[in-house]
Each structure stands twice: as structure tokens, then as C-alpha cells.
N, C-alpha and C positions, 0 to 999 in steps of 0.2 A: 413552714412558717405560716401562723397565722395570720389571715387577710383581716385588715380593719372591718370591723360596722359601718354603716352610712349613718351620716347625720340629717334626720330632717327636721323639719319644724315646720308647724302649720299658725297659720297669724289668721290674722283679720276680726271684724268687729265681734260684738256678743251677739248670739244665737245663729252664728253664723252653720253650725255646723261641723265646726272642728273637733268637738271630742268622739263626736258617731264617727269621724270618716279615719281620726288618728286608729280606733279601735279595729275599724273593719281593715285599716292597713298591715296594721302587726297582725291580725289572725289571718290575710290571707298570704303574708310572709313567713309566717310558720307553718303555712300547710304545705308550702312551695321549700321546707324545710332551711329557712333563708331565717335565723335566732333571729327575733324581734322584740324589742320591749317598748311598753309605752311608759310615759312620762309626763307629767302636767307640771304649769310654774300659773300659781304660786303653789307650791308643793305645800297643804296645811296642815300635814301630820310633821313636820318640825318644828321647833324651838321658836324659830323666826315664825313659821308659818302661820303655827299658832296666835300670835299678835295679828298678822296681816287678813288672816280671818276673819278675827274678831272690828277688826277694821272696816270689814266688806260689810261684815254684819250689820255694820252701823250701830257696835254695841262700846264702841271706844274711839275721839277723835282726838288726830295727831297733825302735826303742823307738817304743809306737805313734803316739805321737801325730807324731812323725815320718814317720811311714808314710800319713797323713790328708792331711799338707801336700806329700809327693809328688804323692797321686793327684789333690790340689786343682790342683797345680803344673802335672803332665799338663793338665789341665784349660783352664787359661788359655794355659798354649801354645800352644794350637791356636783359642782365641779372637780372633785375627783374621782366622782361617782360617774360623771358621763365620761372622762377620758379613761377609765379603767375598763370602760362597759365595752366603748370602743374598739380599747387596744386588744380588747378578747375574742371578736370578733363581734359581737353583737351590736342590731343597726338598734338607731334609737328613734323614734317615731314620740317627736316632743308637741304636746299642747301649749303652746303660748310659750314666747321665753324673750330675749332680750328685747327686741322690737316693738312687743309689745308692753314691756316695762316702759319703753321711753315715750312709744308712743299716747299709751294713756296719762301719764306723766305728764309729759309736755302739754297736755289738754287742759292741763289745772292755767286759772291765770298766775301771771307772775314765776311761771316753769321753764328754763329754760332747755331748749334738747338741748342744745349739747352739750350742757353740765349735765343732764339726765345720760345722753350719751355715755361722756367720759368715765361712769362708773361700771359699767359693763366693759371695758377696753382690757383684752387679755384672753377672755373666758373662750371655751373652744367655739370655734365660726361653724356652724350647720354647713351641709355641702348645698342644701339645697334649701329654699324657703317657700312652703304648698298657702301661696294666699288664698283664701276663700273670699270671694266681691259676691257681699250678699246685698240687693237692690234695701233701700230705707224701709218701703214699701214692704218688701217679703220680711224684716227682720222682725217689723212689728209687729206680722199676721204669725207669729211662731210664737208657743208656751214658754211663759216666764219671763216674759223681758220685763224690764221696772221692777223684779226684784232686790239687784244688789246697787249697790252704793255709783257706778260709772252707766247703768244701765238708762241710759237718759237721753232722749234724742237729739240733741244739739251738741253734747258731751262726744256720743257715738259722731257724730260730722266731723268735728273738732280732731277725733281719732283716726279718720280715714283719711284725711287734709295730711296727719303727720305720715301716716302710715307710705305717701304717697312720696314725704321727704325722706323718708329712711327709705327707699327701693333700692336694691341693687341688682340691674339687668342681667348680670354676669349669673346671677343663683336662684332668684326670685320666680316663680312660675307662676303667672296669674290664672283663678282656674274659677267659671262660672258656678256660681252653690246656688242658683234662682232655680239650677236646673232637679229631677229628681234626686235620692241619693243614688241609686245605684249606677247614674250615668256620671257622677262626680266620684265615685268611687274607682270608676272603670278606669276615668281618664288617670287619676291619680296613681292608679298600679302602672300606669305603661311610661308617666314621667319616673317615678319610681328606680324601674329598670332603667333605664337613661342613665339616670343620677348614680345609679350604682357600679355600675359597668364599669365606671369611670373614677368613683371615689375610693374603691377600697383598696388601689394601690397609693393611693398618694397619700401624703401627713394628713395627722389632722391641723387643721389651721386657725388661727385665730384670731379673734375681734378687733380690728385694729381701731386708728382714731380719723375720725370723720372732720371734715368742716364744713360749714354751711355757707353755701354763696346765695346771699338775698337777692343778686342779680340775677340768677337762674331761679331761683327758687326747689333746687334740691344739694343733696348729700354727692360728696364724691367718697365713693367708698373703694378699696380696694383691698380686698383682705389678705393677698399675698404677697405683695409688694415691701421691697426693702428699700426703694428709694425715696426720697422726700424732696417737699418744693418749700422756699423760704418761705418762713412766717411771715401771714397777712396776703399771701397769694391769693388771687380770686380762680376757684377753679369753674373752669366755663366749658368742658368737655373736650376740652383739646390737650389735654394732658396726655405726655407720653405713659405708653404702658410701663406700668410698675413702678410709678410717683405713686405717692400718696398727699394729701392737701393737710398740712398738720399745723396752721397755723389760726392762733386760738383768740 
């Protein structure tokens, strides 16, 4: 029987460092003869991609919340492409993916998370999530920032603030990128093995539905859970394990 792939996905703001370190992941998982493939969202070689592109480009404007439901749309596209990939064994080492849809999303004014949320709810859950906390300071001393269209430094705050309400302690590894690459590299290979040890026996799992407690000021997430608490509950971290807070 073959063993699942692991899922991971790497977040965090622009020029963080996430495409260098997704890359150096998958090649030194293939030399450790461990299938690896990389992955990026917004994926711009489809259909969809091709518009969200040309978006970035800042060669075509769309009303946002329209622009949410593209990057969601990218999204699922390619979700029988990551559960196939998986179920074959191969892990998938993802640039950007749901988290960060909602999180730059929710940075528009007038965006709500969790209607940005709620369109992601379904798609397969990552086993693990590689954030990269790159300081303001270091992101803007890096080539090419104020290129595309989010690249903006109040915009970028706006993204870190959400990124901060989408966490989930359970999968989320927070990992310093101020430092060089090849010590963010290192630590990344040994969560890695962690993550994996662990993942490729069990299902793959899936996105579930979030609510936001403005009196805590974050997400109660649970992605394996089949229980539920009535609508309009405020979840305050004292939730038994395997509730989930679904009330909208």
C-alpha cells in the first residue's frame, strides 16, 4: 500500500522568501529519494490564472470581491490535482494557498474574512503550514518589492494583522526568514521530518468553517473535528476538543 505525500504550504508576506526555500525543499526531498513537487497559487498558466495575472499586472481592474472568488476558483482547479498527487504518494511543497487568498483579501476595505473564508471550506487542509515572519525592515531592503499590485507597505501590515487571525497552533510553524537562507532552510528540513513522520499515515483532511470571535480577536479553527457548537457561540479557547465554532 502506498503511503500518502505530506502536505505543506509555506505563507507569509511578499519577498518573504517563500519561493527560494519551497524550491530548496523539494530538491533536498528528492535527493533523500522522498517524491516532491512544487506548487504555487496563484497558478498563472490556467484559465483562471490567466485573468488573475493580468490583475496583478495591473493590466485589468475587477471589483474585489470578485477578484477573491477567482483566486478561490484558481484554487479548486487544481484540487484534484493535489488529492491525486497525494494519494500517489507524492508530498507537495505549496507556495501560497488558501491563507493567503483570504488573507490579502480581507486587507481590501469593505472584505470581509470570513465570507473570504467561507469560499476555501472543503479543499484539502495542508498537514503542516512553513510561515516565514520576515521583519518590515528586511522585506523592503529585498529586490522587487512595489512591483505588483498588494506590494505596498501598509497593504503588507494589513496582511500580517490577518495572517495573525487565520493561525492555527495545531499545524502552523512559525520560522524566522530575517535569518540567512541556508539556516531557514536547515530548520525547515528538520520541521519537515516532524511533519511527515506523522502525516503519511493519516487521511488527507480538510478545510473546515472558521468563526471569528472579535472578543478574542482570532479564528477557532479545527480541521478534524466532527462536532459543533450552536450558532452565534463565542469561541474563547475553552472549547472541548473536536467542536468546531460554526456559527455565522
Amino acid at each position: 500500500m502506498v503511503r500518502r505525500g505530506t502536505f505543506i504550504v509555506f505563507e507569509g508576506c511578499d519577498r518573504g522568501g517563500k519561493t527560494t526555500q519551497c524550491k530548496k525543499l523539494v530538491e533536498a526531498l528528492n535527493k533523500k529519494n522522498i517524491p516532491a513537487e512544487y506548487m504555487n497559487f496563484p497558478d498563472r498558466t490556467t484559465a483562471v490564472g490567466k485573468i488573475i495575472n493580468d490583475y496583478l499586472k495591473k493590466n485589468i481592474e475587477l471589483p474585489d470581491h470578485a477578484v477573491h472568488l477567482l483566486f478561490s476558483a484558481n484554487r479548486w482547479e487544481l484540487e484534484p490535482v493535489i488529492r491525486k498527487k497525494l494519494h500517489s504518494g507524492v508530498s507537495l511543497v505549496v507556495d501560497r494557498y488558501s491563507y493567503s487568498g483570504v488573507a490579502f483579501s480581507a486587507a481590501k476595505e469593505n472584505m470581509d474574512l470570513q465570507w473570504c473564508w467561507n469560499q476555501e471550506e472543503g479543499l484539502p487542509a495542508p498537514d503542516a503550514v512553513f510561515i516565514l515572519n520576515l521583519s518590515e525592515s528586511a522585506s523592503l531592503q529585498r529586490g522587487g518589492f512595489g512591483e505588483e499590485r498588494y506590494e505596498l507597505t501598509d497593504f503588507q501590515a494589513k496582511v500580517r494583522s490577518n495572517y495573525k487571525l487565520l493561525k492555527d497552533p495545531k499545524i502552523w510553524k512559525d520560522i524566522d526568514a530575517d535569518r540567512d537562507v541556508e539556516s531557514v532552510h536547515n530548520e525547515i528540513l528538520k520541521l519537515f521530518e516532524e511533519v511527515h513522520s506523522q502525516a503519511v499515515s493519516q487521511p488527507i483532511k480538510t478545510l473546515k468553517n472558521l468563526t471569528i470571535s472579535h472578543q478574542n480577536g482570532y479564528f477557532a479553527n479545527d480541521l478534524t473535528s466532527n462536532g459543533s457548537i450552536p450558532n452565534g457561540s463565542i469561541c474563547n479557547g475553552s472549547i472541548p476538543n473536536g467542536a468546531i465554532c460554526n456559527g455565522r
